[in-house]
TIMARVO-50837 format. One line per field, with one value per atom (N, C-alpha, C, CB): residue number from 1; z, y, x; residue in three letters. Coordinates in steps of 0.05 Angstrom, whole numbers, always signed. Glycine has a CB too. Layout:
num: (NUM | ...)
z: (Z | ...)
y: (Y | ...)
x: (X | ...)
residu: (ala | ...)
//
This chain:
num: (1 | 1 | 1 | 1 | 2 | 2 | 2 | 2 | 3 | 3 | 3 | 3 | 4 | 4 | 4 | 4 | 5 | 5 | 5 | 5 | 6 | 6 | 6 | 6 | 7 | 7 | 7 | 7 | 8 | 8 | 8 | 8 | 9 | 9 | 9 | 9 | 10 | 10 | 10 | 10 | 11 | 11 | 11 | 11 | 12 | 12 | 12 | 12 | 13 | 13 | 13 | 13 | 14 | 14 | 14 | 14 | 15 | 15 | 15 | 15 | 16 | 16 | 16 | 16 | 17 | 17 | 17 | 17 | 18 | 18 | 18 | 18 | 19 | 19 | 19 | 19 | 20 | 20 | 20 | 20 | 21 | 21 | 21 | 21 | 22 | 22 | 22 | 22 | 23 | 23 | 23 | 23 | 24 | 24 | 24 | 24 | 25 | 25 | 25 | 25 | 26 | 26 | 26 | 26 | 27 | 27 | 27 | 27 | 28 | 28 | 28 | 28 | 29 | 29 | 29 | 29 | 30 | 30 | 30 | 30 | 31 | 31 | 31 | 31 | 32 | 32 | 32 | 32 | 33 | 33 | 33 | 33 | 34 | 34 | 34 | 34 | 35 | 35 | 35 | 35 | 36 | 36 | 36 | 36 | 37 | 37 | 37 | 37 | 38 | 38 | 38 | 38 | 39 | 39 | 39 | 39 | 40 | 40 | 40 | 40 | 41 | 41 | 41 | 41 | 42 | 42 | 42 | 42 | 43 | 43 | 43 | 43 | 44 | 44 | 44 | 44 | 45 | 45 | 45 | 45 | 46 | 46 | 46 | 46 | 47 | 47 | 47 | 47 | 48 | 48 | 48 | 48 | 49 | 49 | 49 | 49 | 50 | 50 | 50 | 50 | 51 | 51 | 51 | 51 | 52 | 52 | 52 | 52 | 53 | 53 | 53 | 53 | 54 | 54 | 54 | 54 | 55 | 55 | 55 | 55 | 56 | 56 | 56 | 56 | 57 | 57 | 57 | 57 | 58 | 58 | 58 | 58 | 59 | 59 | 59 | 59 | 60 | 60 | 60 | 60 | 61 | 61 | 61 | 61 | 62 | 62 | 62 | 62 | 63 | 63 | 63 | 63 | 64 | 64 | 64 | 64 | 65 | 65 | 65 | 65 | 66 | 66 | 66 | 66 | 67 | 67 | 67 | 67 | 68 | 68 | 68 | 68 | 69 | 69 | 69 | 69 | 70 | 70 | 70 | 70 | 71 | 71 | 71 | 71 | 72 | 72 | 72 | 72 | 73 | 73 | 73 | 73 | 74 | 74 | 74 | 74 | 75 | 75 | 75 | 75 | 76 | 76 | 76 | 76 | 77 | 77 | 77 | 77 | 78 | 78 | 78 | 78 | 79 | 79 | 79 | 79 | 80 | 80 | 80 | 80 | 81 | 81 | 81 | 81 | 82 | 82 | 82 | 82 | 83 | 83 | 83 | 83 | 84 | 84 | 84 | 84 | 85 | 85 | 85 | 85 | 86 | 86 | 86 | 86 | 87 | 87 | 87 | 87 | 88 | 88 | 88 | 88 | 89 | 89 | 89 | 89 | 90 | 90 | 90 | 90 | 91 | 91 | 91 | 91 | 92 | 92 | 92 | 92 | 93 | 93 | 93 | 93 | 94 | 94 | 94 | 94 | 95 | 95 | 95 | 95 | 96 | 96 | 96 | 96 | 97 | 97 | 97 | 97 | 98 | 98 | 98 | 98)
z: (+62 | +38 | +36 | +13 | +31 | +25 | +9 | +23 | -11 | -39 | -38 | -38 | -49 | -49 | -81 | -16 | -98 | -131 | -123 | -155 | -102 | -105 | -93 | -77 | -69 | -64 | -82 | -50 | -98 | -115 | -141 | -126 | -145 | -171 | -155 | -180 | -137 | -128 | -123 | -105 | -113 | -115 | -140 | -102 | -155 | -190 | -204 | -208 | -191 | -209 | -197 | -197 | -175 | -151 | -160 | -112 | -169 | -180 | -195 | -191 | -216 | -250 | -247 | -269 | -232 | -229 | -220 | -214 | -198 | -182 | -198 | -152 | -203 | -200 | -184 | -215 | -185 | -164 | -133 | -169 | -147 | -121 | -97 | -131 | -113 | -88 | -71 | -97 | -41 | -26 | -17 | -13 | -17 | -9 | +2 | +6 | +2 | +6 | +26 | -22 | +50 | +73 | +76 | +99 | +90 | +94 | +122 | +78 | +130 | +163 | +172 | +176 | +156 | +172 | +164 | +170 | +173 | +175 | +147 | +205 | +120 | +93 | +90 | +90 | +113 | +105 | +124 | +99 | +130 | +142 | +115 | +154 | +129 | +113 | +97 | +130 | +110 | +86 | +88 | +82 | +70 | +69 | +68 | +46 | +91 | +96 | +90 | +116 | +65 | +63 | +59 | +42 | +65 | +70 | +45 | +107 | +29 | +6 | +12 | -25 | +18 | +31 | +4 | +58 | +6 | -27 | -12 | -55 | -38 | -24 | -34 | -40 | -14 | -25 | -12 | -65 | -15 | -7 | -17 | -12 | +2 | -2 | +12 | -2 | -13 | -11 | -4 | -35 | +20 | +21 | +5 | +46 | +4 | -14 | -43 | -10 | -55 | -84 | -86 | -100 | -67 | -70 | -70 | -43 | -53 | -52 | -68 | -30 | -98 | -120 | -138 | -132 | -137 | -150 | -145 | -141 | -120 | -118 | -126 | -93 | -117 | -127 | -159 | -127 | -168 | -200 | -204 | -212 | -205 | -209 | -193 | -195 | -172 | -167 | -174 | -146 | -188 | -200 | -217 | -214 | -224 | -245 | -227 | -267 | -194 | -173 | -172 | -145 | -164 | -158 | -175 | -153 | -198 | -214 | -219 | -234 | -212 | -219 | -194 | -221 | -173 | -138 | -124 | -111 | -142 | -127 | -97 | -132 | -98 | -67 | -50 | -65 | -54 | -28 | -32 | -23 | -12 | -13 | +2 | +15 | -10 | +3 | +5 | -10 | +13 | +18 | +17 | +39 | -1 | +10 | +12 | -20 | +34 | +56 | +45 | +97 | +36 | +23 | +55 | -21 | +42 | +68 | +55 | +95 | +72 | +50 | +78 | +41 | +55 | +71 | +94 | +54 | +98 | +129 | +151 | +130 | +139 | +157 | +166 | +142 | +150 | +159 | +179 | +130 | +173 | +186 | +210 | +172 | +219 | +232 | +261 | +214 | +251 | +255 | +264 | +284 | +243 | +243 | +254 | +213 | +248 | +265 | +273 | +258 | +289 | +303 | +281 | +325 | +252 | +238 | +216 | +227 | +214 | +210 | +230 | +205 | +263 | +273 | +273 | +303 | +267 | +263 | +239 | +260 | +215 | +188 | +193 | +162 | +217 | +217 | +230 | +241 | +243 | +256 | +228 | +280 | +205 | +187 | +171 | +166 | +146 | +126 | +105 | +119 | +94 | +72 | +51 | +71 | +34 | +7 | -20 | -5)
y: (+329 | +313 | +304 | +328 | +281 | +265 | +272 | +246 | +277 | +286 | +262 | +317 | +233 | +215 | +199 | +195 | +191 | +183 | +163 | +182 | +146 | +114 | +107 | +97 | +122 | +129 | +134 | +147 | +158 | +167 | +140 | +195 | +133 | +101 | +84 | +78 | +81 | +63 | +71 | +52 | +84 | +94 | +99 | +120 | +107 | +112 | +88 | +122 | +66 | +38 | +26 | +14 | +26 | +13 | +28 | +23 | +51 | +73 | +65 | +96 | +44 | +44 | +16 | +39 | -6 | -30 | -32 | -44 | -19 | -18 | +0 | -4 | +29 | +48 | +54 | +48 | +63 | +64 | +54 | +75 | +19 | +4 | +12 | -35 | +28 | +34 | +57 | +41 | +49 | +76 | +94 | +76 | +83 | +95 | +82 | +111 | +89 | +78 | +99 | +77 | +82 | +94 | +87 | +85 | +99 | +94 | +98 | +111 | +79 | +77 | +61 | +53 | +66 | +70 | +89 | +50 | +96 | +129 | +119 | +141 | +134 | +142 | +131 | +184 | +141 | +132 | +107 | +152 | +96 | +59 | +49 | +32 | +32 | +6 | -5 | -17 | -11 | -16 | +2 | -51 | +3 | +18 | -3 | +37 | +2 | -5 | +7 | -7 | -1 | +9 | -7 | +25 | +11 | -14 | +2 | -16 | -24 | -12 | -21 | -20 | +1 | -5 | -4 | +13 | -31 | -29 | -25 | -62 | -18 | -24 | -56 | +3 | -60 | -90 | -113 | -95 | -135 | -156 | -161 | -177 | -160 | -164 | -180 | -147 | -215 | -236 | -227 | -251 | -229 | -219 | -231 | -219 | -257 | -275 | -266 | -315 | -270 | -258 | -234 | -260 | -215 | -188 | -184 | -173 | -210 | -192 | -200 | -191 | -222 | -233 | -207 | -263 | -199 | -171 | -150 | -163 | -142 | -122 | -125 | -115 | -142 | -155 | -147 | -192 | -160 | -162 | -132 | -172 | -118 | -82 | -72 | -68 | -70 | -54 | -63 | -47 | -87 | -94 | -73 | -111 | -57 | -32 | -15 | -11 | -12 | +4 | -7 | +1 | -38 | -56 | -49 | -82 | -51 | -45 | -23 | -50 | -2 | +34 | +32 | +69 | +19 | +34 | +10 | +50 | -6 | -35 | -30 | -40 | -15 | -6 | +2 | +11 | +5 | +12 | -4 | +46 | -26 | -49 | -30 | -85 | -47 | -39 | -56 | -19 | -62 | -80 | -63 | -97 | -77 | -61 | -85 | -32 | -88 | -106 | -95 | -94 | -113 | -100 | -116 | -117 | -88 | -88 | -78 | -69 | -94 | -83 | -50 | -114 | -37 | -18 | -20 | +9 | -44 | -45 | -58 | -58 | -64 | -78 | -57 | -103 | -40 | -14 | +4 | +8 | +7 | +23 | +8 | +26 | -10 | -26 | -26 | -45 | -27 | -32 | -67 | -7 | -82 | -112 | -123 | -124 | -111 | -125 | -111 | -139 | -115 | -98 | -82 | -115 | -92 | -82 | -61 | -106 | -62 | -40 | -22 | -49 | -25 | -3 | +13 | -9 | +5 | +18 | +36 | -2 | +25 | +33 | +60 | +6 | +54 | +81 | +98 | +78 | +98 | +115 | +134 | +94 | +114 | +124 | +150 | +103 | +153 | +180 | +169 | +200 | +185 | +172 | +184 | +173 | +174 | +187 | +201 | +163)
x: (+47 | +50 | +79 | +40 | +87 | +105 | +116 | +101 | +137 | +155 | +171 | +176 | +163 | +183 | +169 | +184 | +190 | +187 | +181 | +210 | +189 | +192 | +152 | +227 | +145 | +116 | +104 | +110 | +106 | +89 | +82 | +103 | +109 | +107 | +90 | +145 | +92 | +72 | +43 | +82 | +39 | +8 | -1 | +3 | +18 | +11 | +3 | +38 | +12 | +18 | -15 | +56 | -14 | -36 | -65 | -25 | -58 | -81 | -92 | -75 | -71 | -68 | -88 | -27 | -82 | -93 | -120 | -78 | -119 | -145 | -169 | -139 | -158 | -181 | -201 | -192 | -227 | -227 | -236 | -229 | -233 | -240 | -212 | -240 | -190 | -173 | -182 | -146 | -193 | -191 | -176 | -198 | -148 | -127 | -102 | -136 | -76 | -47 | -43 | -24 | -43 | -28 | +2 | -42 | +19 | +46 | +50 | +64 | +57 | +57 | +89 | +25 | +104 | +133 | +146 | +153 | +166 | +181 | +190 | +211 | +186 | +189 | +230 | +178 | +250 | +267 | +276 | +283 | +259 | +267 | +279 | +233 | +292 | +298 | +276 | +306 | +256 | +242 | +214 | +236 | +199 | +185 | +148 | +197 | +134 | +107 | +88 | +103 | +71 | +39 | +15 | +36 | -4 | -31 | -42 | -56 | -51 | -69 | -96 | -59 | -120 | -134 | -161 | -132 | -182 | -192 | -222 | -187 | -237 | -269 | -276 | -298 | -289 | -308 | -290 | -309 | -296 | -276 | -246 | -287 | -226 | -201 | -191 | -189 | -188 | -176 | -145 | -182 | -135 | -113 | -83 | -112 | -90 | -64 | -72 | -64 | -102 | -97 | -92 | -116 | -100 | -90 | -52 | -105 | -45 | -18 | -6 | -1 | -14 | -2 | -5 | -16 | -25 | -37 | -24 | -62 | -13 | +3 | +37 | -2 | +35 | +66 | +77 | +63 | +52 | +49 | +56 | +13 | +34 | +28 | +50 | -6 | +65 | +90 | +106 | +96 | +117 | +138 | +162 | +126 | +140 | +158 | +170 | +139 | +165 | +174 | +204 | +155 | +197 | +223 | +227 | +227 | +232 | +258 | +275 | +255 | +244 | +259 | +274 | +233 | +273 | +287 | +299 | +258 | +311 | +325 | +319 | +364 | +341 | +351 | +339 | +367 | +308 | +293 | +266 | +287 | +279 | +251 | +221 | +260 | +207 | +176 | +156 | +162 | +135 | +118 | +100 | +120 | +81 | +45 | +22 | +29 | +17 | -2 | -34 | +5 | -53 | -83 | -96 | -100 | -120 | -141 | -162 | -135 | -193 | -214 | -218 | -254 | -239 | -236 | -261 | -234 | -272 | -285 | -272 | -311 | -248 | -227 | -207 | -211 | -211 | -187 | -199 | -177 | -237 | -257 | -254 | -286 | -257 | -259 | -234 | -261 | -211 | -180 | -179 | -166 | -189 | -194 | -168 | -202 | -139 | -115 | -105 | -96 | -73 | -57 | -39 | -41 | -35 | -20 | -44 | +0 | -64 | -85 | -89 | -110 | -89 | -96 | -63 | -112 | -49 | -23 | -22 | -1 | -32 | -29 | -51 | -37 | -72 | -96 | -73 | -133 | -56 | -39 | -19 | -20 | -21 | +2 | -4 | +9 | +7 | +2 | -6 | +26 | -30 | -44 | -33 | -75 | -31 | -16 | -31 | -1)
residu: (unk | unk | unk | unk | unk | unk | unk | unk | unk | unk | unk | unk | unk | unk | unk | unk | unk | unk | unk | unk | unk | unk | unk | unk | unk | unk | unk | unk | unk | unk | unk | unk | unk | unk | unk | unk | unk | unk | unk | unk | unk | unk | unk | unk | unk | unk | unk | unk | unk | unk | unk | unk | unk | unk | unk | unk | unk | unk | unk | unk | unk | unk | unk | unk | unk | unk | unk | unk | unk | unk | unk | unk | unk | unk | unk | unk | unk | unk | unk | unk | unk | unk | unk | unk | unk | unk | unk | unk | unk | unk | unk | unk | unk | unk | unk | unk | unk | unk | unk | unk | unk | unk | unk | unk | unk | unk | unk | unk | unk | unk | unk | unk | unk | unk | unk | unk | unk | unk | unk | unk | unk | unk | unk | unk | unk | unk | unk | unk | unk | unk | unk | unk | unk | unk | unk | unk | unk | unk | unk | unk | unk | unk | unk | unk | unk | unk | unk | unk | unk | unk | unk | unk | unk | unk | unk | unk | unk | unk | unk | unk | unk | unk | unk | unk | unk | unk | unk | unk | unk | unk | unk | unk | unk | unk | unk | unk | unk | unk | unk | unk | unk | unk | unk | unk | unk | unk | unk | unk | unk | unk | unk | unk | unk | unk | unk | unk | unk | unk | unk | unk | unk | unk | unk | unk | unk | unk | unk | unk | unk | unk | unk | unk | unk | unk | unk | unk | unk | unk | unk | unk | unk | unk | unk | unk | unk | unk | unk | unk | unk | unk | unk | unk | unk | unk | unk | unk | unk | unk | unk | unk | unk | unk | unk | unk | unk | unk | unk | unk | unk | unk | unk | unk | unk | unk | unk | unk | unk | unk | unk | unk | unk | unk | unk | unk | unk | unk | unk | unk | unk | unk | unk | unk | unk | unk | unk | unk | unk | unk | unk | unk | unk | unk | unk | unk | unk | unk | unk | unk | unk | unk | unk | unk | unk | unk | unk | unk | unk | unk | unk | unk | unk | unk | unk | unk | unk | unk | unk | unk | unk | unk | unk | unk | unk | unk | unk | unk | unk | unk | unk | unk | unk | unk | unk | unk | unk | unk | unk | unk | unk | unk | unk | unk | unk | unk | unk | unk | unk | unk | unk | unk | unk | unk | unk | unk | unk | unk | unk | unk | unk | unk | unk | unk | unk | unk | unk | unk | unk | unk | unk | unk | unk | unk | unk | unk | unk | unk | unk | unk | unk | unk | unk | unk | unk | unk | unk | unk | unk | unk | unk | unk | unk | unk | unk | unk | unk | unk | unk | unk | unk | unk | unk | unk)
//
């Protein structure tokens, strides 16, 4: 298990929006990169451009609590994650789920 505030605000926030169409927030780059990579992986269909206005939106309060440590989180439905539908999902199956 991970011990990081700026992770935890985000899964908290992503938690807060979704419920529980979220199946889970993987983290699939090393926690202290430059920037920080997660796949938020949903059930059911995930429009990936409305999803990432959606996430944007809902972690906004991250960006502000942690300027300084950018992050990105990339949505995936979760038969695209079952699946490993791209090269940057079968990577994220390699990551740590949160």
């Amino acid at each position: 298990m991970i011990n990081d505030p700026l992770l935890d605000t985000i899964k908290s926030l992503l938690a807060a929006h979704y419920g529980e169409r979220m199946n889970s927030l993987i983290l699939y780059s090393d926690p202290g990169a430059a920037e920080i990579d997660l796949l938020c992986v949903l059930d059911g269909h995930a429009n990936v451009w409305l999803e990432l206005d959606h996430i944007v939106d809902a972690t906004a309060p991250a960006a502000d609590q942690f300027p300084d440590r950018p992050f990105q989180v990339t949505p995936c439905s979760a038969h695209d994650f079952d699946t490993g539908a791209t090269g940057l999902i079968r990577q994220a199956q390699r990551g740590t789920p949160l």
